[in-house]
TITISE-569079 format. One record per residue (C-alpha): x, y, z; residue in one letter. Coordinates in nm, 3 decimals. Example, Ala and Ser with C-alpha at 12.3 -4.5 7.8 and 13.67 -1.06 7.14 Angstrom:
<torkols>
{torkol {1.230, -0.450, 0.780}, A}
{torkol {1.367, -0.106, 0.714}, S}
</torkols>
This chain:
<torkols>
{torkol {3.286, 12.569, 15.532}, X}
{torkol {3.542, 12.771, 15.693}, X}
{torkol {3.748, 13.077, 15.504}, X}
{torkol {4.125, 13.104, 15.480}, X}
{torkol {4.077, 13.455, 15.650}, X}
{torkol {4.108, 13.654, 15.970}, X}
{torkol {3.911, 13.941, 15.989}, X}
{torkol {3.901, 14.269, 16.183}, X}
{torkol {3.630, 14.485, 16.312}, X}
{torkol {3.515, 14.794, 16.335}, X}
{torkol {3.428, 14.894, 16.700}, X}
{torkol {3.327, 14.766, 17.026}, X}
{torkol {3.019, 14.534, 16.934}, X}
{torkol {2.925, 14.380, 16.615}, X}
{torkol {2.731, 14.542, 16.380}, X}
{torkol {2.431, 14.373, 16.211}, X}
{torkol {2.631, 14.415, 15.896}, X}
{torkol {2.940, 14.243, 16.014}, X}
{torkol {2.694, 13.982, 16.189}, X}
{torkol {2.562, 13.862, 15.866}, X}
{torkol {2.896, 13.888, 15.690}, X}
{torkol {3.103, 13.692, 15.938}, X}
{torkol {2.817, 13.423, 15.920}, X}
{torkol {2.835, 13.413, 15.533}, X}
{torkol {3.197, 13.403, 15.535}, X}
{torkol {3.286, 13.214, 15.830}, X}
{torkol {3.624, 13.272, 15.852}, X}
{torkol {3.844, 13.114, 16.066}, X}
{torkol {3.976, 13.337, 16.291}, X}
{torkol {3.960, 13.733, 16.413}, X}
{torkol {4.205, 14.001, 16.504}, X}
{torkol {4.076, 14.257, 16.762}, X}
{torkol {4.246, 14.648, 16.786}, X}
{torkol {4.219, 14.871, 17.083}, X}
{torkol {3.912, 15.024, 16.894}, X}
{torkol {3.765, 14.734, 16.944}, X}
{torkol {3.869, 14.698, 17.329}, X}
{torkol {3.675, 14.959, 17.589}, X}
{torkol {3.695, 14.738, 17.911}, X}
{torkol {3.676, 14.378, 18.059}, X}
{torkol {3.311, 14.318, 18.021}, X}
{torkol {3.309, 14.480, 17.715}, X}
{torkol {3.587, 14.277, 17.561}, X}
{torkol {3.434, 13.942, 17.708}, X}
{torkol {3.095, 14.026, 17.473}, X}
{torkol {3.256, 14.111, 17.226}, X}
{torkol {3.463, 13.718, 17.165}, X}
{torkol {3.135, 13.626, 17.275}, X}
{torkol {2.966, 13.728, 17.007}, X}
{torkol {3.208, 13.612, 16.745}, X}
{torkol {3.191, 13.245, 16.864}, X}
{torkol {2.821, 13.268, 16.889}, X}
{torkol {2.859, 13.318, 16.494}, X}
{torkol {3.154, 13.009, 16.400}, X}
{torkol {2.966, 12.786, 16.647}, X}
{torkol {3.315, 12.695, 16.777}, X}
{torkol {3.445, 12.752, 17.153}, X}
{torkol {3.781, 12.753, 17.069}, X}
{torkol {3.789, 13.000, 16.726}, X}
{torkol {4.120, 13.166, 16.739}, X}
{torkol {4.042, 13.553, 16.801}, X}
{torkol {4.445, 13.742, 16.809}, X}
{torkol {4.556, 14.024, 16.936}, X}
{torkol {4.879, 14.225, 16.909}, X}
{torkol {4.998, 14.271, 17.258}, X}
{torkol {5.384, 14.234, 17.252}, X}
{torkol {5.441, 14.491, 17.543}, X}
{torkol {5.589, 14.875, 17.495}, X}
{torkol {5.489, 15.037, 17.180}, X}
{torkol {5.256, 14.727, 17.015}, X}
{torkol {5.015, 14.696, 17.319}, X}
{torkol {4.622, 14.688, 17.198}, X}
{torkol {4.492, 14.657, 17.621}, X}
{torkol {4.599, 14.980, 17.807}, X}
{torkol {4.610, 15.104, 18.087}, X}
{torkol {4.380, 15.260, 18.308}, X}
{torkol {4.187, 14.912, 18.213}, X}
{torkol {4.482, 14.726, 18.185}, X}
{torkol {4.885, 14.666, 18.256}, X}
{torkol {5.086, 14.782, 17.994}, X}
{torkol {5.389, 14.526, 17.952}, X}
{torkol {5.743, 14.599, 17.932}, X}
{torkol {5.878, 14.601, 17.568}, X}
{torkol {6.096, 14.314, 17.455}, X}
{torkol {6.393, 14.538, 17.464}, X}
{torkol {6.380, 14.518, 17.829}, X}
{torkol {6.425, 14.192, 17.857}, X}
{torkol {6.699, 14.217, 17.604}, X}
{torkol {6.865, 14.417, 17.821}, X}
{torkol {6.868, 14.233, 18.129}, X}
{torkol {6.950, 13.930, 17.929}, X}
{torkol {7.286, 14.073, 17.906}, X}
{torkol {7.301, 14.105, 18.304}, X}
{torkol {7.186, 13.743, 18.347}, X}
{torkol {7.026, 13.522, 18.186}, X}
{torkol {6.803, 13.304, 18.383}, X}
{torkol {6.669, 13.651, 18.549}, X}
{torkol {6.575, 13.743, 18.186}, X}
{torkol {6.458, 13.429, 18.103}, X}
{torkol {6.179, 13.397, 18.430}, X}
{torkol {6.113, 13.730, 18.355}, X}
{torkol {6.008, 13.731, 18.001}, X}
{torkol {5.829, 13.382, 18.077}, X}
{torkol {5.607, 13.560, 18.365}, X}
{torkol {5.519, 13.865, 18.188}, X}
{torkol {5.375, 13.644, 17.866}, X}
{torkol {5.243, 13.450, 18.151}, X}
{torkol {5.034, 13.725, 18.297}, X}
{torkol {5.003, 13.842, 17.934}, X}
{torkol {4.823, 13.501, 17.880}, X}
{torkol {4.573, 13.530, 18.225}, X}
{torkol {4.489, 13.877, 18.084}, X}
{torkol {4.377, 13.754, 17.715}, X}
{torkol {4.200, 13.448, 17.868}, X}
{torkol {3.995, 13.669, 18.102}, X}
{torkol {3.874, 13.827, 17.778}, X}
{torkol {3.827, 13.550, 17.609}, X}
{torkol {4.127, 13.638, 17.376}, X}
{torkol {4.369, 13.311, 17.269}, X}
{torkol {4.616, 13.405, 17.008}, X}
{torkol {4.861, 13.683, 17.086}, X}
{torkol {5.077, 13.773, 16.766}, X}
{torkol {5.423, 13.781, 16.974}, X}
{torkol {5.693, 13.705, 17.019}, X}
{torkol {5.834, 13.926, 16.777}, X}
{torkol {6.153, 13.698, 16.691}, X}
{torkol {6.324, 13.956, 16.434}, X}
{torkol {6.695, 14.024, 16.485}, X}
{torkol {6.767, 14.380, 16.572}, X}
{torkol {6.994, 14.516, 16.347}, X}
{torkol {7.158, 14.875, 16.328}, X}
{torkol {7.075, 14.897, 15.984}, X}
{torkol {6.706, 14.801, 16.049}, X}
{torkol {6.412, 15.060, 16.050}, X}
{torkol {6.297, 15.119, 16.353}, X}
{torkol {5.972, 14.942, 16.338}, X}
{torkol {6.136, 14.663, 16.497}, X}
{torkol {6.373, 14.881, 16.736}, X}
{torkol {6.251, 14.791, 17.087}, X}
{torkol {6.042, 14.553, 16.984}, X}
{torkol {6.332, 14.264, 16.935}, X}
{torkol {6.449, 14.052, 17.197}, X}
{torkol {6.815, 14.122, 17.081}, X}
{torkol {7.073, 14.155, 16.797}, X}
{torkol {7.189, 13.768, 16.877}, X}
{torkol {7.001, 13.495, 16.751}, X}
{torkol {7.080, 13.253, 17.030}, X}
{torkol {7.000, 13.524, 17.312}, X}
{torkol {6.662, 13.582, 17.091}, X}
{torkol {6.591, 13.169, 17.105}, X}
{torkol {6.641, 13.149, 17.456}, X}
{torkol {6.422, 13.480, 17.525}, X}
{torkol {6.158, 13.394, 17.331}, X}
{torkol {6.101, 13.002, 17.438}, X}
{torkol {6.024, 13.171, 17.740}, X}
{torkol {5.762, 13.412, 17.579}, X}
{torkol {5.613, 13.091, 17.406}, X}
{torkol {5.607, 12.884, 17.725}, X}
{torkol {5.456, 13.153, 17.944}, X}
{torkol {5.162, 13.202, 17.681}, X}
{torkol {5.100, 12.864, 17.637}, X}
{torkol {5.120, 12.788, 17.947}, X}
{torkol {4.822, 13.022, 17.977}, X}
{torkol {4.638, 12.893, 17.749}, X}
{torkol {4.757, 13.121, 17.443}, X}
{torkol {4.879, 13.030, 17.144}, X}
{torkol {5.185, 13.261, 17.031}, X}
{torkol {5.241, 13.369, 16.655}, X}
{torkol {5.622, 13.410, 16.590}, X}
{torkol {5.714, 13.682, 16.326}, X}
{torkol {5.783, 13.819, 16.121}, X}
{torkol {5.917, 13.504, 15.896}, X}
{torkol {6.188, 13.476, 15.867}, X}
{torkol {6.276, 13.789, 15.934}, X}
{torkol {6.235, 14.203, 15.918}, X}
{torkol {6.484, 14.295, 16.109}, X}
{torkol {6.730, 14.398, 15.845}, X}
{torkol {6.476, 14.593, 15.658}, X}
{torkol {6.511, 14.988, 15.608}, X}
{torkol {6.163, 15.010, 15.557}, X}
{torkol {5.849, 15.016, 15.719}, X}
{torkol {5.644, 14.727, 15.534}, X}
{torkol {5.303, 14.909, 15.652}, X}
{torkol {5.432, 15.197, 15.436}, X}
{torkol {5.645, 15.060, 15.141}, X}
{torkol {5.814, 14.750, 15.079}, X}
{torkol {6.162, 14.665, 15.184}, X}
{torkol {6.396, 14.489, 15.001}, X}
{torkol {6.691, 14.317, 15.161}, X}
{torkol {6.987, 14.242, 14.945}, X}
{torkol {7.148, 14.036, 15.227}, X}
{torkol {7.289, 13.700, 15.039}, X}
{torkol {7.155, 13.395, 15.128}, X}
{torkol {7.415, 13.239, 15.299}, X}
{torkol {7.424, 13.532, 15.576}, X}
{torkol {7.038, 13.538, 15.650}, X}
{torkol {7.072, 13.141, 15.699}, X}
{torkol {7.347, 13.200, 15.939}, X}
{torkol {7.132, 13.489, 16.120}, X}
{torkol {6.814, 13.575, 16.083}, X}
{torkol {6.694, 13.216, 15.982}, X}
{torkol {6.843, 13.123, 16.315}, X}
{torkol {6.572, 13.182, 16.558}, X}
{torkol {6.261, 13.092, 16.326}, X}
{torkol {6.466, 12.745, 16.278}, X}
{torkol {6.553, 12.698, 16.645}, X}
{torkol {6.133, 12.771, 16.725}, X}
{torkol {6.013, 12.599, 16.428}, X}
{torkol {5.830, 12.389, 16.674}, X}
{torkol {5.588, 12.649, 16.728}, X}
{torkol {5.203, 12.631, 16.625}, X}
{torkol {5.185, 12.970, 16.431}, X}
{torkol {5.402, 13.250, 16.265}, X}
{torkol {5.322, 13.545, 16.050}, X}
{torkol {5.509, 13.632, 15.724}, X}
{torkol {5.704, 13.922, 15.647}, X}
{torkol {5.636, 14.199, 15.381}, X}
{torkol {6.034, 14.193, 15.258}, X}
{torkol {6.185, 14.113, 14.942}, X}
{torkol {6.474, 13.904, 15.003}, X}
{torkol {6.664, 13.938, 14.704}, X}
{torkol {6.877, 13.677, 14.705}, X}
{torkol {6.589, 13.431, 14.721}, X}
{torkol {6.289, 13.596, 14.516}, X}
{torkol {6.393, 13.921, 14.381}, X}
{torkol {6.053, 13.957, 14.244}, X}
{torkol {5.803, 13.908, 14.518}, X}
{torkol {5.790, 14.001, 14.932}, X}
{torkol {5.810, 13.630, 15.143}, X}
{torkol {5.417, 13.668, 15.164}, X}
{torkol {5.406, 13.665, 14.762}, X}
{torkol {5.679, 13.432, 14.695}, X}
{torkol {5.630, 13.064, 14.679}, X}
{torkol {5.972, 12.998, 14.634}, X}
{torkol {6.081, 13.142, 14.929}, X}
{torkol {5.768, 12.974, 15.127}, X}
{torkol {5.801, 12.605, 15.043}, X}
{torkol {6.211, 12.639, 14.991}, X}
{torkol {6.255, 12.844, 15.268}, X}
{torkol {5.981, 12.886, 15.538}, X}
{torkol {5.920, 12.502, 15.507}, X}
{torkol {6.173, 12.364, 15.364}, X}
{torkol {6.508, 12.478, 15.553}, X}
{torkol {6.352, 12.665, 15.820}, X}
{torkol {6.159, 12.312, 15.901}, X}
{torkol {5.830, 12.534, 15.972}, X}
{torkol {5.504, 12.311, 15.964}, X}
{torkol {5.243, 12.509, 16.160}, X}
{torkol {4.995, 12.731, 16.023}, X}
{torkol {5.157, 13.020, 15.846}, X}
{torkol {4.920, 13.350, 15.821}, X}
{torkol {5.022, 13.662, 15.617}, X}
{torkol {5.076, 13.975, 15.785}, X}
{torkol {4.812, 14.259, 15.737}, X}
{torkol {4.743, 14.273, 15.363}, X}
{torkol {4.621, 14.622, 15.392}, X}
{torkol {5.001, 14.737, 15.456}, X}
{torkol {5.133, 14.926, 15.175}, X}
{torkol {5.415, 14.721, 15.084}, X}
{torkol {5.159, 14.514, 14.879}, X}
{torkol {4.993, 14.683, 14.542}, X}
{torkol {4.689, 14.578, 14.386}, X}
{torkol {4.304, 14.552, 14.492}, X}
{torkol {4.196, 14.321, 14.764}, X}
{torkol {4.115, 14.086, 14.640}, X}
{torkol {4.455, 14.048, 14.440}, X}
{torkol {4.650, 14.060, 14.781}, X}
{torkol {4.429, 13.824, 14.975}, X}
{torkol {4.498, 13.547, 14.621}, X}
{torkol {4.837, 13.591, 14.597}, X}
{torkol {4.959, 13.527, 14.975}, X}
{torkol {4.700, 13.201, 14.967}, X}
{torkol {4.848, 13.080, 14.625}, X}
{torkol {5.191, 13.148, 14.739}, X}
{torkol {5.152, 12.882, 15.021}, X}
{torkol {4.995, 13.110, 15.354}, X}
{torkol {4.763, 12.894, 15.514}, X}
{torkol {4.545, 13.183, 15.599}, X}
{torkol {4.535, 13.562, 15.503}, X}
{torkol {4.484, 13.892, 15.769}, X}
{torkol {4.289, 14.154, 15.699}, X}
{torkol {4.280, 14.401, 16.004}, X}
{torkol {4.116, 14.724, 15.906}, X}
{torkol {3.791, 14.605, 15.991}, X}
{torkol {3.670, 14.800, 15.636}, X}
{torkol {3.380, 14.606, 15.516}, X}
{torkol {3.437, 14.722, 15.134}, X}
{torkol {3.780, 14.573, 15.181}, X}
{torkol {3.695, 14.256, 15.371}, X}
{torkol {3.426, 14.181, 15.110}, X}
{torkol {3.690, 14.177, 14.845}, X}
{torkol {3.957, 13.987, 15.038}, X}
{torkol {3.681, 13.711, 15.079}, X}
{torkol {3.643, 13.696, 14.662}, X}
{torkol {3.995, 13.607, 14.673}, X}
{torkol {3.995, 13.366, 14.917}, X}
{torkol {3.932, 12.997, 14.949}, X}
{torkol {3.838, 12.719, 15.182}, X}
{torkol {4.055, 12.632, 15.418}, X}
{torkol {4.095, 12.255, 15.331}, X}
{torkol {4.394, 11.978, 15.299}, X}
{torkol {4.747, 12.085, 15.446}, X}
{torkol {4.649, 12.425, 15.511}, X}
{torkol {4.296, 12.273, 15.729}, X}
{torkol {4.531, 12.010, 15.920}, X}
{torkol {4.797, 12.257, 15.986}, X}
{torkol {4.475, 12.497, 16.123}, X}
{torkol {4.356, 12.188, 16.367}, X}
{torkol {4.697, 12.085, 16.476}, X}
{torkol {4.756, 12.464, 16.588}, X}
{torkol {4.392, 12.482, 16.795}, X}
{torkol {4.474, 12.158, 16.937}, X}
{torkol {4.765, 12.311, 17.116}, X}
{torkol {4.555, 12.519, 17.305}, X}
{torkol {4.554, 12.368, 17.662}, X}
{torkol {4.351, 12.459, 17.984}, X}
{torkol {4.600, 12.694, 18.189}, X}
{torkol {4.782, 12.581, 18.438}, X}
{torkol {4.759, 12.711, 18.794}, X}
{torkol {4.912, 13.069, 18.818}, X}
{torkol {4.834, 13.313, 19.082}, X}
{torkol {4.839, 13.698, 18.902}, X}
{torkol {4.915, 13.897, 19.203}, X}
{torkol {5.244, 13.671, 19.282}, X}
{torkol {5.362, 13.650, 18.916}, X}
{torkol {5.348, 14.017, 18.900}, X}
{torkol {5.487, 14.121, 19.189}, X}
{torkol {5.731, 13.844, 19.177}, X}
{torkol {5.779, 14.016, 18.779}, X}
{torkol {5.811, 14.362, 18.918}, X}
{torkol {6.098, 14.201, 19.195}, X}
{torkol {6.316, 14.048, 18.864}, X}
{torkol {6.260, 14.404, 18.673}, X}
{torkol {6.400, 14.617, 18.942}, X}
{torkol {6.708, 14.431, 19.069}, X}
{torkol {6.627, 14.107, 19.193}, X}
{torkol {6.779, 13.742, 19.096}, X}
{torkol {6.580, 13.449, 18.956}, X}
{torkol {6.551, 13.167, 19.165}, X}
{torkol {6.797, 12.845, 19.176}, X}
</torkols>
């Protein structure tokens, strides 16, 4: 039976402990780090391997590569992708050159994951930038409007899809307003209601259409002054589900952040109980993982159908030529129009 978990690693290739672990275990999905990414061949073995152990071609294996700052494939190896602010920026120039733009670059985003065997990227990164806000988000946003961030970030979704990639929207429903870094301490927002519904609700409800999103480490104070959205089933089923209308799989961020207290175990409970489908555990520290798999469960009813409806999603790409899209990308970034 398959664990409510995804699970990091340590390095480049599996180790025999993390071999008879992930077997044991079997949890449903991975997260791969640029410690775990050397080169293309390398990377390819690596996914490999992991599906050799759930049996399944199409486990969901994630990375993090948003572009700018949150990038796990580098260069020399790889293209580093512009940040989101950049397409922020030219949004406010014009729009439909923003919008082919940011759809291309997820699109090559998407050819480069699939080479690798990679098909889950945790972006697009849908939080509202606010001046306020720590700058964890900062660059990272795709604007301080939440209809500018909509329109920016159906493009993201289409371009990854279209690849074959499924995106993860995040952080729900949103961190952009927090002064905090959540993988340090835990934020608490004091926004009311009303005003978070009106704004940063607003592009997590426009894209609740989408097959995955990660949770946010915040307190939102007017809603559960008590416990951070990951912790808090009242502001999961109420909010998340309920007036945000999401119904795809909902994963926790990283519960080795430090904006959550207690042992692993503890953590990896609490975001399942509170209604995550599945919990993330990236560190790859097998003390740790062992732990987060005591508190875990199998993934079964809502939580297993939401899990199938999201793989089911994942569609053979379409036909996409790299070399064009990129230069065609490069064209867009440095002047050019989009095409009408």
């Amino acid at each position: 039976m398959t664990s409510a978990l995804i699970f990091g690693l340590s390095g480049l290739e599996l180790t025999a402990e993390e071999r008879a672990f992930f077997s044991d275990v079997r949890p449903w999905g991975f997260i791969v780090f640029q410690r775990n990414c050397a080169d293309r061949r390398q990377l390819r073995a690596l996914t490999d391997s992991l599906r050799d152990i759930t049996g399944q071609a199409n486990t969901p294996i994630l990375i993090d590569q948003e572009g700018g700052r949150v990038a796990r494939l580098k260069p020399p190896e790889w293209r580093l992708p512009p940040a989101a602010g950049v397409f922020a920026n030219l949004f406010a120039q014009d729009v439909e050159t923003a919008q082919e733009a940011a759809l291309l670059n997820s699109r090559l985003i998407a050819a480069e994951l699939a080479e690798v065997g990679v098909n889950v990227s945790c972006s697009p990164c849908i939080d509202l930038l606010h001046p306020e806000g720590h700058g964890i988000i900062g660059d990272r946003a795709l604007g301080s409007d939440p209809h500018q961030i909509v329109e920016l970030a159906r493009s993201v979704a289409t371009g990854l899809m279209d690849g074959g990639v499924l995106p993860v929207i995040k952080h729900i429903p949103g961190h952009g307003r927090a002064k905090a870094d959540s993988h340090e301490s835990l934020p608490v927002v004091e926004t009311p209601h009303e005003e978070l519904s009106r704004t940063d609700f607003v592009p997590f409800r426009s894209l609740s259409d989408m097959p995955m999103a990660m949770t946010a480490h915040v307190v939102y104070a007017a809603i559960d002054h008590e416990r951070c959205a990951t912790w808090s089933s009242r502001l999961i089923h109420h909010v998340i589900r309920g007036e945000i209308g999401f119904d795809g799989l909902l994963m926790s961020d990283d519960v080795g952040m430090k904006a959550l207290a207690g042992d692993f175990k503890d953590r990896t409970y609490r975001s399942l109980v509170a209604g995550c489908d599945v919990a993330l555990h990236c560190s790859g520290d097998m003390d740790e993982m062992i732990a987060c798999a005591r508190g875990s469960r199998t993934l079964e009813g809502e939580a297993a159908r939401r899990a199938a409806e999201a793989l089911d999603r994942i569609t053979p790409p379409a036909d996409f030529d790299p070399a064009q899209g990129a230069a065609r990308l490069a064209h867009l970034l440095n002047g050019g129009t989009a095409v009408v």
